[in-house]
N, C-alpha and C positions, 0 to 999 in steps of 0.2 A: 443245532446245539442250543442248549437252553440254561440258566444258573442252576435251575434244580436239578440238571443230569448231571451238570459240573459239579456242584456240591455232593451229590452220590459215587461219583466215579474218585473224587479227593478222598473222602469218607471212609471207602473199601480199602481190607488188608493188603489185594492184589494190586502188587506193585504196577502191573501191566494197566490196569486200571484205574490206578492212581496217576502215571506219566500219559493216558489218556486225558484225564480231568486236566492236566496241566497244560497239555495242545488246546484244548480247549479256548482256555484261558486268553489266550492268545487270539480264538475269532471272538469271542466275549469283548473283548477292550478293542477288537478293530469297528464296533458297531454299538459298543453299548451308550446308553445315555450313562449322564454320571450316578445316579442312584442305585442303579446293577456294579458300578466299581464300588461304592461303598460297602454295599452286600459282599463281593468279592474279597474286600478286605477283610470283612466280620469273617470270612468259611476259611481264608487261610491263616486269621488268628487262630479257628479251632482246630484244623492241620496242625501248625506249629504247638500247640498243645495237647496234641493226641499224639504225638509223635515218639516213638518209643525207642528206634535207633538213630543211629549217625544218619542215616543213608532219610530216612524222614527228615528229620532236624535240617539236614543241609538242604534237600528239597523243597522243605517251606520255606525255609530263607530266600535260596533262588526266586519263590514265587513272591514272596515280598520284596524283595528287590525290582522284580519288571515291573508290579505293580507300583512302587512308588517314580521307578524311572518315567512306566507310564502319563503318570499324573502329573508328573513336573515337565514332562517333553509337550502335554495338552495343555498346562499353563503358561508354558512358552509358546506355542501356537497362538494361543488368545491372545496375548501380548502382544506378535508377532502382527494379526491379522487387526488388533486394534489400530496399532499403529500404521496399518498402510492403511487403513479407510480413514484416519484422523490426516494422512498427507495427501488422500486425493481429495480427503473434502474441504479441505482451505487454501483459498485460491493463490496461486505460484509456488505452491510447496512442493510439488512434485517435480516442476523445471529447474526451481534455484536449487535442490539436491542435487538431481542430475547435470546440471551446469558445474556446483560445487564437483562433483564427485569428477566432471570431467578434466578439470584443472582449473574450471577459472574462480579465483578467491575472495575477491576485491569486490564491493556493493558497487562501485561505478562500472565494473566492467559487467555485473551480474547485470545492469539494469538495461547495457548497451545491449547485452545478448537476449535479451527479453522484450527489449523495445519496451518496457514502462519506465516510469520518474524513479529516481532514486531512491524519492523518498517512500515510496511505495516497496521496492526494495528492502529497505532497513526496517520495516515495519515487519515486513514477513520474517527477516533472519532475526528479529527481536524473539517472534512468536518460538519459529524454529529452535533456537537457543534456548528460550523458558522451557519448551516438552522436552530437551535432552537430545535434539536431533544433529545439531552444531557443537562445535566449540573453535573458541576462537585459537589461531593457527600463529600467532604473533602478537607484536604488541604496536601499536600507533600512540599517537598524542591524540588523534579524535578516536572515541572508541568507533564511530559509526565508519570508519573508514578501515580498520583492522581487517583481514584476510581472516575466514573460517574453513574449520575442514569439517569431512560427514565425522560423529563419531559411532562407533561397532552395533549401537541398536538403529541407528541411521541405515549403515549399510544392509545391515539384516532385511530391514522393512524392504528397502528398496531391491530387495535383490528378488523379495518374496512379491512387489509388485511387480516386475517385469517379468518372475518366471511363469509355467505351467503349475497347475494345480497340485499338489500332490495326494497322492493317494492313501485314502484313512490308513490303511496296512503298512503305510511307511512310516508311521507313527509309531506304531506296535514293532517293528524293526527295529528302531533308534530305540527303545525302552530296554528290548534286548541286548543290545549294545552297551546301554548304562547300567543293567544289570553287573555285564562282565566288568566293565570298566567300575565298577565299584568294589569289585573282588581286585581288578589289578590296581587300586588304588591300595591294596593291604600288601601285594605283593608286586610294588612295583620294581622293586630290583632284580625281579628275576622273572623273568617268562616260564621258567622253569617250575620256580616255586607257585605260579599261577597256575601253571597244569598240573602241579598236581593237587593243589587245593580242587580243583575243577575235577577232576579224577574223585576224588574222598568225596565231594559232595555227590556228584553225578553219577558217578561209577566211569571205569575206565573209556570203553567205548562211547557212551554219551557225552563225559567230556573234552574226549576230544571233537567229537558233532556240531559240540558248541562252541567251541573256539575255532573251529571252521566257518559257523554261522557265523562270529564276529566279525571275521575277515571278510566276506563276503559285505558284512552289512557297510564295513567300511566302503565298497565302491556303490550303495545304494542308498544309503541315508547322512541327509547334512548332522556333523558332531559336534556344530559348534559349540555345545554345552559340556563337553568334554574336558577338564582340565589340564593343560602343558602335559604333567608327569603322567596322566595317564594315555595322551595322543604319544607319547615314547613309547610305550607299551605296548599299545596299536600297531604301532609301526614295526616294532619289535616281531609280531604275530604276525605281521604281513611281508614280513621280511624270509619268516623261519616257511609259508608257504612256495615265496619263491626260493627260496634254496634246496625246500625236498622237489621243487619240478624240477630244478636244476641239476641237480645231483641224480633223479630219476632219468631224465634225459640223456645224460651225459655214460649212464650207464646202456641203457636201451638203443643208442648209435653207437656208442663204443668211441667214443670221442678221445682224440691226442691229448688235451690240455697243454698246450705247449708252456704257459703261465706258469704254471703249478710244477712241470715235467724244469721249466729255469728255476724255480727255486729249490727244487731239490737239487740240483744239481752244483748249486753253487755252495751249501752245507746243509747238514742233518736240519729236516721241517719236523715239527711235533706239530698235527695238529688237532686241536683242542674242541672235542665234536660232542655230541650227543643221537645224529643219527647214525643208524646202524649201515647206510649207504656207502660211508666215508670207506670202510674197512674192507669191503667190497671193489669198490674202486681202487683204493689203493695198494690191493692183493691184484687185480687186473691188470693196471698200470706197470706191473713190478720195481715201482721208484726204488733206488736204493737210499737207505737211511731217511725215509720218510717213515712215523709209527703215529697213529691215533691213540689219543689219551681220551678217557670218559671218565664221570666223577666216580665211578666203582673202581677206575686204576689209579685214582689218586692218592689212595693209602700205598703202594706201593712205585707210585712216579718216580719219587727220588731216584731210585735205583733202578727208573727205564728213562729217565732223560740223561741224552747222551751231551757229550761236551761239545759246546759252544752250538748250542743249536739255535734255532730259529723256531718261531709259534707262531701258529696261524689259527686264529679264533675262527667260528664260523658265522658270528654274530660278534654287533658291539652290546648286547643285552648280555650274554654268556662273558663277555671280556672284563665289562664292569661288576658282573657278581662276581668271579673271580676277584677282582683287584680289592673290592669290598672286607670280602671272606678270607679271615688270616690261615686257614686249611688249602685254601687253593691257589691262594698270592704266590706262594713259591714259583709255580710255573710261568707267571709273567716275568718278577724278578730275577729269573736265574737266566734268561734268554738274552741273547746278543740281537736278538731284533724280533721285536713284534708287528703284529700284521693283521686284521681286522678286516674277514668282508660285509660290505657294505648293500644298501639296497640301491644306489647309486653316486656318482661320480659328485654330485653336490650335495651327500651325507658327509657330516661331521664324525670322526674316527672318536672315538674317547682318547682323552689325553696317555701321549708316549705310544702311541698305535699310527701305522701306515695304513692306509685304506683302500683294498681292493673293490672293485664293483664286481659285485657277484654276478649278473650276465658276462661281463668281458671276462671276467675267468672261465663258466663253463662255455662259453661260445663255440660253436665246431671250428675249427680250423679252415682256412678260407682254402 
């Protein structure tokens, strides 16, 4: 592949040829020098300016999005890779990290574990501290005697010193990831509302292609550039993967659910789904007074929730848009107990929700 084939295949009306140019794009920035991403960005300014529909319009977005994810995930490498050859090339910087990072805090015990003077010691976590690699962990009356800890671009370097290399294409990975995660930074209250932004831009099948890819990229590329609300989000998407394997499974062995089979049984379960799995299952099951509600039966919920029931979300992503949205709050508030599955046993439920773990509920039956 070459930019002037990428720039011709962007250029053409055939959309088939166009989401060519855009794959492309992709081994373009796993090998290019930087002067081919500048050019890249000049051909998808004129993309997003030739662009006549929605389905354009949202396309060159996406393609400026990975390219700027690209360029800040590459700026963060330099950074990254500065910083570890600036702590092997000055001398004890790489042991008092690692000594720091292993518990010991103190410049006397650093020096014991080092075998040099103290003072030789306090010289280097003077250095340490000026680059941003320390910070002090307490407070003394001698400052030279204060306890330091690593701080987050400390741990980074160091993590990037002692791992394996990574691979130029894992770069181009993470950009696609901060792609999406720039979209779920618009809709981060709702996984839902993400798909279908991803949908309008992408078209139905490719996005959901791409929100498969996210999840994936999640177990192959570090995020730490990721921000809190959108690693929620993340997790949200890697959450709604294990529960269609779970509910696919659960249907394909024909599983008891004994979990599920006790809560119905103790009062009416409503629960609160969006796949098309649930209905399936729970016509197989034949629970009595369990019914699935989707946001298309929530114009008429009122009058299919029965008294004094129980709801069970299938996400805490879908539990908080709900409790958000004054159109679908009814169904939490009207319930005598809510109930939330989770991606595991040490996820935090959202507040007034009980927390199932979503394996130990489809689990087979021992």
């Amino acid at each position: 592949m070459t930019l002037d084939t990428t720039r011709k295949l962007l250029s053409s009306v055939d959309r088939g040829r166009v989401a060519a140019g855009g794959r492309d794009i992709g081994g373009l920035l796993a090998t290019a020098p930087p002067p081919v991403v500048s050019e890249l960005r000049r051909v998808v300014d004129q993309v997003q300016r030739d662009a006549s529909d929605d389905y354009g319009r949202g396309f060159a977005e996406a393609l400026e999005m990975v390219l700027a994810g690209f360029t800040r995930e590459r700026e963060h490498g330099h950074q990254v890779a500065a910083d570890r050859d600036l702590i092997h090339a000055r001398r004890h910087w790489r042991e008092l990290l690692a000594a720091i990072e292993g518990g010991t805090v103190r410049p006397r015990k650093l020096a014991e574990a080092l075998g040099v003077p103290e003072s030789t010691v306090s010289k280097a976590l003077d250095g340490l501290e000026s680059a941003g690699f320390i910070e002090p962990a307490g407070t003394a009356a001698d400052r030279r005697g204060r306890p330091r800890r690593l701080t987050l671009r400390a741990r980074v370097a160091l993590g990037q010193a002692t791992s394996e290399p990574v691979a130029p294409i894992r770069s181009v990975v993470a950009s696609v990831v901060d792609c999406v995660a720039s979209l779920a930074d618009r809709h981060r209250g709702s996984r839902h509302e993400l798909a279908a932004r991803m949908a309008r831009t992408l078209g139905p099948e490719l996005g959901a292609t791409a929100l498969a890819a996210f999840v994936d990229a999640l177990h192959d590329s570090a995020l730490g550039h990721l921000e809190p609300d959108d690693a929620i989000v993340a997790t949200g998407l890697e959450h709604q993967r294990l529960l269609e394997a779970c509910l696919a499974a659960a249907l394909r062995e024909d599983r008891e659910l004994p979990q599920l089979a006790a809560l119905a049984a103790e009062r009416p379960l409503v629960v609160r789904a969006t796949h098309d799995h649930w209905d399936v299952l729970v016509a197989r099951r034949g629970w009595p007074g369990v019914s699935v509600v989707r946001d298309d039966d929530l114009g008429r919920a009122p009058a299919l929730l029965p008294h004094g029931y129980q709801v069970l979300y299938e996400s805490p992503i879908l539990a908080v848009h709900d409790q958000r949205d004054d159109a679908f709050r009814f169904v939490i508030d009207r319930a005598e107990r809510r109930l939330v599955l989770t991606p595991g046993v040490d996820r935090e439920p959202p507040p007034g929700f009980d927390a199932l773990d979503t394996r130990a509920v489809f689990e087979a039956a021992a």
